[in-house]
RODO-2510 file (C-alpha; in nm, 4 decimals, decimal comma):
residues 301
     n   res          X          Y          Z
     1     x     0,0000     0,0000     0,0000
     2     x     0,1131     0,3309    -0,0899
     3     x     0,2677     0,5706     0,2560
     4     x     0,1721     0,8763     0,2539
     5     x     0,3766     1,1204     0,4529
     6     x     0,2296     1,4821     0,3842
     7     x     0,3333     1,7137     0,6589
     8     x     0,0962     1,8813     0,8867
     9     x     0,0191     2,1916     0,8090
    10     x    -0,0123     2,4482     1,1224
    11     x    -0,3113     2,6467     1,2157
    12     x    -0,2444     2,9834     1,1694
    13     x    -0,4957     3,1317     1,3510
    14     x    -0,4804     2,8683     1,6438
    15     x    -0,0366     2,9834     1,6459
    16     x    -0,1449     3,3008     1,6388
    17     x    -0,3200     3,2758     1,9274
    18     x    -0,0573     3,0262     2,1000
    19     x     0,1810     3,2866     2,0686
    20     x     0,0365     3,5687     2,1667
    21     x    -0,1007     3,3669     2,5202
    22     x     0,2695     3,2268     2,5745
    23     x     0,4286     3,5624     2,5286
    24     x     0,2137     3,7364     2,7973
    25     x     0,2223     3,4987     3,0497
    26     x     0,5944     3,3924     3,0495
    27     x     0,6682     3,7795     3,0305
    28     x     0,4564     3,8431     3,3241
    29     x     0,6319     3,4890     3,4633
    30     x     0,9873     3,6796     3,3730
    31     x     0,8984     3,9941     3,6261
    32     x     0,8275     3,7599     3,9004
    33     x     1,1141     3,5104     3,9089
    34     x     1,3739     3,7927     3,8484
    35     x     1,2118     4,0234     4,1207
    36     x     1,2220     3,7017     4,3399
    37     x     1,6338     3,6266     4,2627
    38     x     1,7434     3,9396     4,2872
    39     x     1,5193     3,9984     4,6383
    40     x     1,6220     3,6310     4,7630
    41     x     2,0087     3,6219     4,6142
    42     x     1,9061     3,3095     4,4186
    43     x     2,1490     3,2546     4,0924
    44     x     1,9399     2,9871     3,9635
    45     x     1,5928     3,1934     3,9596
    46     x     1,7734     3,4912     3,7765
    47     x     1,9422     3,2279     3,5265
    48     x     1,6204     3,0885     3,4544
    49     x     1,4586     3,4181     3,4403
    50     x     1,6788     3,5211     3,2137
    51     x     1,6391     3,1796     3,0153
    52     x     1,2630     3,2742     2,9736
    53     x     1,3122     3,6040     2,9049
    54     x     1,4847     3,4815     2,5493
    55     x     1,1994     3,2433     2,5602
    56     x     0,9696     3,5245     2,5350
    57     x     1,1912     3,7181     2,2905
    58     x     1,1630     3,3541     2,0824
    59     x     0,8484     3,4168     2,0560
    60     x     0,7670     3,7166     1,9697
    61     x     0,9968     3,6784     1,7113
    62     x     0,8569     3,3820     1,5745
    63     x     0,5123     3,5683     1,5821
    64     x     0,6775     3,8346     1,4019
    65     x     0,8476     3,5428     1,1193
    66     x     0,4818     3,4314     1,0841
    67     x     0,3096     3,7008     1,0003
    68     x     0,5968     3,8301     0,7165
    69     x     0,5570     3,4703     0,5839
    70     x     0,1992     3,5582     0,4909
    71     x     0,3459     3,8499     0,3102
    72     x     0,2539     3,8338    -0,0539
    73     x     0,5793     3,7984    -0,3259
    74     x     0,6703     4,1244    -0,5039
    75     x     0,9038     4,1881    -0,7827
    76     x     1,1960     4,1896    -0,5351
    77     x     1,1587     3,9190    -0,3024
    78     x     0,9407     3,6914    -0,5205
    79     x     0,9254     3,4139    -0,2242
    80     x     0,7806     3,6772    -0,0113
    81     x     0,8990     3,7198     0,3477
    82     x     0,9022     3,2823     0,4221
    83     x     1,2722     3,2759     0,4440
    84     x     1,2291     3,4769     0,7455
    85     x     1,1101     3,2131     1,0093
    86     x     1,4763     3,0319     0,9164
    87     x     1,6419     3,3529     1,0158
    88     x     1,4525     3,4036     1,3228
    89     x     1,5301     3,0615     1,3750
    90     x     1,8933     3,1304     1,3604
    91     x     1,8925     3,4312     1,5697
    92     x     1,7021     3,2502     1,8672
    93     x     1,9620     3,0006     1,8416
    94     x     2,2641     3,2556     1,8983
    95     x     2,0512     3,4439     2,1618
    96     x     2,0496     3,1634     2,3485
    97     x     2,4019     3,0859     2,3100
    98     x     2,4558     3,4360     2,4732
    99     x     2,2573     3,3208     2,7719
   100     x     2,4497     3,0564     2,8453
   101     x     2,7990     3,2675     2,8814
   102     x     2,6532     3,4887     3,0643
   103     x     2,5147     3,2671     3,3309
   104     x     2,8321     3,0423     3,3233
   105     x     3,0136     3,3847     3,4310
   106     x     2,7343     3,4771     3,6930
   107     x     2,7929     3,1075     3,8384
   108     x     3,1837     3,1567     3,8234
   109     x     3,1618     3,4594     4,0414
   110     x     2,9229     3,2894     4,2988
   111     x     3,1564     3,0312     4,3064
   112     x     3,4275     3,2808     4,4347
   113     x     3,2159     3,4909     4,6433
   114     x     2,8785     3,2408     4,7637
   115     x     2,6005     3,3888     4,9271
   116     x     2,3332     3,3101     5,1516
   117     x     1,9873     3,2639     5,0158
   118     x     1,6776     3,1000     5,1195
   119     x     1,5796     2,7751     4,9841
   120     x     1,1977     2,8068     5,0480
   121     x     1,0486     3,1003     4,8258
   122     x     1,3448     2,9967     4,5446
   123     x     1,1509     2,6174     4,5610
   124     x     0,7876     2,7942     4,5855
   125     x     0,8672     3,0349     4,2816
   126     x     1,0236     2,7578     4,0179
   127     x     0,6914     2,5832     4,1357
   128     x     0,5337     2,8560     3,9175
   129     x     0,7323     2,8032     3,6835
   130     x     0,7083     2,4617     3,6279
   131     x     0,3263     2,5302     3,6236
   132     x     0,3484     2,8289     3,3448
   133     x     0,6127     2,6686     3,0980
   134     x     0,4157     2,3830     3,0979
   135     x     0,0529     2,5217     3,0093
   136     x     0,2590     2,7538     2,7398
   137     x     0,4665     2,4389     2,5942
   138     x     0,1142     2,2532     2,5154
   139     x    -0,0057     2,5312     2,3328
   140     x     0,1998     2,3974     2,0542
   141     x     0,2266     2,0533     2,1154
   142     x    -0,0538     2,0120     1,8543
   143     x     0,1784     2,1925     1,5647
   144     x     0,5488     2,1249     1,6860
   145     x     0,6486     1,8838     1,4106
   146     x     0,5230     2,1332     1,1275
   147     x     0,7016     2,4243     1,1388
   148     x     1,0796     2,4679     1,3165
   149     x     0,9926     2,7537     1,5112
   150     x     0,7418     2,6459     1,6912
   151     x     0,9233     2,3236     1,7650
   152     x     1,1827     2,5243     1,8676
   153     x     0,9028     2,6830     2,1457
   154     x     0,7849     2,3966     2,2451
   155     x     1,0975     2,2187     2,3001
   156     x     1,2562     2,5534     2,4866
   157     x     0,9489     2,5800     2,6910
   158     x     0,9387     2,2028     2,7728
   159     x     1,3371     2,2138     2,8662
   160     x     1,1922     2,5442     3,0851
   161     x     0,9673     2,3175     3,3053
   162     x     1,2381     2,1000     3,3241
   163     x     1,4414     2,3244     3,4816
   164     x     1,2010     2,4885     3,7136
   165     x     1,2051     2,1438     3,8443
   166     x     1,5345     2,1013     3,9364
   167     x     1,5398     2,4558     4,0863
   168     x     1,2385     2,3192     4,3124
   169     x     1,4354     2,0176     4,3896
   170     x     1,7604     2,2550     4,4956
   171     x     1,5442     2,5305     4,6545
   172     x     1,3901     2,2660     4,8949
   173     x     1,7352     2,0775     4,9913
   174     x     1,8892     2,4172     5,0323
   175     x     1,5953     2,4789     5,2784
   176     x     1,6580     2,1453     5,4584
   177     x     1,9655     2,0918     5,4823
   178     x     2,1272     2,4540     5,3625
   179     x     2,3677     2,3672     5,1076
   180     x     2,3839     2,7112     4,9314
   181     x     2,6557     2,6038     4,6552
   182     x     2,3408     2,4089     4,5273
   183     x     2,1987     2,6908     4,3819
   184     x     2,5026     2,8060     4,1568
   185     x     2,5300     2,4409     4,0482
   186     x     2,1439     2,4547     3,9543
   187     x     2,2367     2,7329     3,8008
   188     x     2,5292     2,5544     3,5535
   189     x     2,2607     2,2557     3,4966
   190     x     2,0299     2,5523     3,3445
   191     x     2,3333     2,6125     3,1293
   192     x     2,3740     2,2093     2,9873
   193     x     2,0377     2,1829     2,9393
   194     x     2,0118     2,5270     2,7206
   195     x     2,2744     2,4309     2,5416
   196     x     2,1552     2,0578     2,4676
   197     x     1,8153     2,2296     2,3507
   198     x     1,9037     2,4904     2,1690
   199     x     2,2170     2,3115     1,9625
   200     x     1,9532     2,0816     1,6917
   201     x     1,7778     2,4266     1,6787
   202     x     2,1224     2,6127     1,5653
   203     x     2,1901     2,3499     1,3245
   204     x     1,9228     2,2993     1,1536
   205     x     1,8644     2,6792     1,1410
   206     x     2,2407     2,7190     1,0142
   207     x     2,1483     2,4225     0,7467
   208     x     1,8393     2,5951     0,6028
   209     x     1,9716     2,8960     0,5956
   210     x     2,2693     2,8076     0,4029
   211     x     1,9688     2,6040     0,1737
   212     x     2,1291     2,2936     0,2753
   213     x     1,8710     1,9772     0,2494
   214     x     1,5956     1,9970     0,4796
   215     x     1,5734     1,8093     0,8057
   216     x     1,3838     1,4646     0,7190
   217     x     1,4509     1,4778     0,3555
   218     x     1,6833     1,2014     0,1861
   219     x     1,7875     1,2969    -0,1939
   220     x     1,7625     0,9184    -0,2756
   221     x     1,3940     0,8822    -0,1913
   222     x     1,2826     1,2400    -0,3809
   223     x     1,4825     1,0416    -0,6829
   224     x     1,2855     0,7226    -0,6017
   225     x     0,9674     0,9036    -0,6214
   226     x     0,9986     1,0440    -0,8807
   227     x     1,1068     0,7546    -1,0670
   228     x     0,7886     0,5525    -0,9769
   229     x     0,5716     0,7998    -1,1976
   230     x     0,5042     0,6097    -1,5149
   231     x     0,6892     0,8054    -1,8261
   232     x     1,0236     0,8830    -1,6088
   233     x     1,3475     0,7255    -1,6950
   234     x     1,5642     0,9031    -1,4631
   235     x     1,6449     1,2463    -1,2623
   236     x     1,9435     1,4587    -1,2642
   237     x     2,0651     1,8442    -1,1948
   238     x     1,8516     1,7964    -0,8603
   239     x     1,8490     2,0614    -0,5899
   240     x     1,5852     2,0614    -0,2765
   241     x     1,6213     2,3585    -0,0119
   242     x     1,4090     2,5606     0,2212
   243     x     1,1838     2,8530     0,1472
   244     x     1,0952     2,9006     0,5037
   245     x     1,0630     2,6677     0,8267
   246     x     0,7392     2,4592     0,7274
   247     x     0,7721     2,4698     0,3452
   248     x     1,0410     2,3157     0,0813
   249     x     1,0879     2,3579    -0,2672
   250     x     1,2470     2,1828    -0,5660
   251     x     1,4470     2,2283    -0,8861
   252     x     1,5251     1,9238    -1,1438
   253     x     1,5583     1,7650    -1,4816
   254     x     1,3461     1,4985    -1,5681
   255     x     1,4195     1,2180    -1,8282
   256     x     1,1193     1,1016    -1,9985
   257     x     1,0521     0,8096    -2,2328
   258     x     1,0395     0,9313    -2,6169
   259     x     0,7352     1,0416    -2,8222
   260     x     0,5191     1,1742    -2,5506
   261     x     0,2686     1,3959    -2,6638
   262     x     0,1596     1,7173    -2,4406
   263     x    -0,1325     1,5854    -2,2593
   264     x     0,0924     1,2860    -2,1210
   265     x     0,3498     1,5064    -2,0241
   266     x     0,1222     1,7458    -1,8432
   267     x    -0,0057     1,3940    -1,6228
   268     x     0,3550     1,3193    -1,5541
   269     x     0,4236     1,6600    -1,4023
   270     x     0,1298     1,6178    -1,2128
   271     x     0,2013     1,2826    -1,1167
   272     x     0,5616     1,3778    -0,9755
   273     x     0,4312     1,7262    -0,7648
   274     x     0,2277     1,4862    -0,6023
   275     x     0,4811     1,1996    -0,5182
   276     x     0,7013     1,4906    -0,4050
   277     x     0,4397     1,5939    -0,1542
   278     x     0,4674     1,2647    -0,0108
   279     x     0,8301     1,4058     0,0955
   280     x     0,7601     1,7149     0,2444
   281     x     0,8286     1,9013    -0,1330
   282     x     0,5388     2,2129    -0,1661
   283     x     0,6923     2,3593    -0,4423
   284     x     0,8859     2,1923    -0,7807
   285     x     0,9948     2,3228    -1,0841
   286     x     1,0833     2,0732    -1,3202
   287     x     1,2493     2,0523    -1,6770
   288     x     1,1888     1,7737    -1,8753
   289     x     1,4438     1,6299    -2,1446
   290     x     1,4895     1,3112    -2,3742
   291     x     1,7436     1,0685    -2,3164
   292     x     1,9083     1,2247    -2,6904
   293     x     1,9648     1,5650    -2,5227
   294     x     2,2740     1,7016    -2,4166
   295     x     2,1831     1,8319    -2,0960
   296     x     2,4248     2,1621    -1,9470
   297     x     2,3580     2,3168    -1,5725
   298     x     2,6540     2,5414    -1,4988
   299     x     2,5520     2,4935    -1,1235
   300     x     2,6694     2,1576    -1,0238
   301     x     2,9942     2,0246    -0,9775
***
């Protein structure tokens, strides 16, 4: 039986929404635990305050890369504004990266000079936490695997609650048993686990944006495809890269058997778009030769 594997497409209006309810309450989330650290000397409550404060920047900008991707194409950027969810992408990725040295050198410094703090309000506050990055992270647990940024939210906001739990954990042995130096190694625990989350994000990000092959797509089964559709002898000169975070596109040339008249050819091409949707391909241009041609592209090696 023939697999079909066409990816979800997102809700727009229901993202929308998700977005705009996740920015306002982990903002509001932000002013509390940072008020809280700086009033109770915690360094793991301002790290992770300052972990979902990029959370919040993440999306907004994300909100922001969804509404230019609705832009319409013009005569100068005839893709529209899609490619700019991959850059947003990117630049979520390197804030994050930023977060981390600053909160290594925050922990360094309480390392050499520890402080006092108590264990009780830090455990009651990540409590919160735990509480608010959860509701937000389900918001998009519905559309996570169909567009990268708002995998990248959930995952960042699911890694959140993580964390809020350890800093629970740490704020209530710290209360028992008052082993301060817990909190600046919560603190450098934040840092692995922002760092484990946020590295597939960077990559992939850094892939797409250099229009490197998308995540999930494998050359030799767009080939295979396309060589299933009755009329194709082969497929060369192929290129498959990323117009923005949810959609892909595709360029190549297309061997066909002899003698075909125009009518056949049209059901071929419409044959292969939809195979190629099959492998998370929205958009294909396609040239089709005989086997007699001699075929030039100045653009491969």
């Amino acid at each position: 039986m023939e697999q079909h594997n066409h990816q979800h497409t997102p809700n727009v209006a229901n993202l929308n929404r998700a977005f705009i309810i996740g920015i306002v309450i982990n903002a509001l989330y932000v002013v509390i635990e940072l008020s809280a650290g700086f009033y109770y000397n915690s360094l793991s409550l301002i790290s992770d305050a300052g972990h979902n404060l990029s959370d919040v920047a993440a999306l907004a900008l994300a909100l922001l890369a969804f509404r230019l991707a609705k832009v319409k194409a013009n005569d100068k950027y005839t893709y529209g504004y899609r490619k700019s969810t991959i850059l947003v992408s990117l630049i979520n990725s390197v804030v994050l990266f930023i977060a981390i040295g600053s909160i290594i050198w925050e922990s360094i410094n309480r390392l050499q000079h520890p402080v006092e703090i108590s264990g009780q309000p830090v455990a009651i506050v990540a409590g919160i936490g735990i509480l608010i990055n959860a509701i937000s992270a389900m918001l998009f647990f519905k559309d996570k695997e169909s567009d990268l940024n708002v995998k990248g939210a959930y995952l960042h906001l699911m890694a959140d609650a993580a964390v809020s739990l350890g800093v629970v954990i740490s704020g209530i042995l710290i209360s028992v048993f008052h082993i301060y130096w817990l909190d600046m190694v919560m603190s450098l625990v934040i840092v692995l686990v922002i760092f484990y989350s946020t590295w597939s994000l960077f990559k992939d990000s850094l892939s797409l944006t250099l229009d490197g092959v998308p995540k999930g797509i494998k050359l030799n089964n767009v080939i295979s495809e396309i060589k299933e559709v009755e009329g194709v002898l082969d497929v060369h000169h192929l290129h498959v890269w990323a117009i923005s975070t949810s959609q892909n596109a595709m360029t190549a040339h297309i061997i066909i058997q002899p003698n075909i008249g125009i009518e056949q050819l049209n059901r071929i091409k419409k044959n292969i778009k939809h195979e190629l949707e099959h492998v998370n391909i929205q958009h294909a241009t396609i040239e089709f030769e005989t086997e007699d041609e001699n075929c030039i592209s100045h653009d491969d090696n």
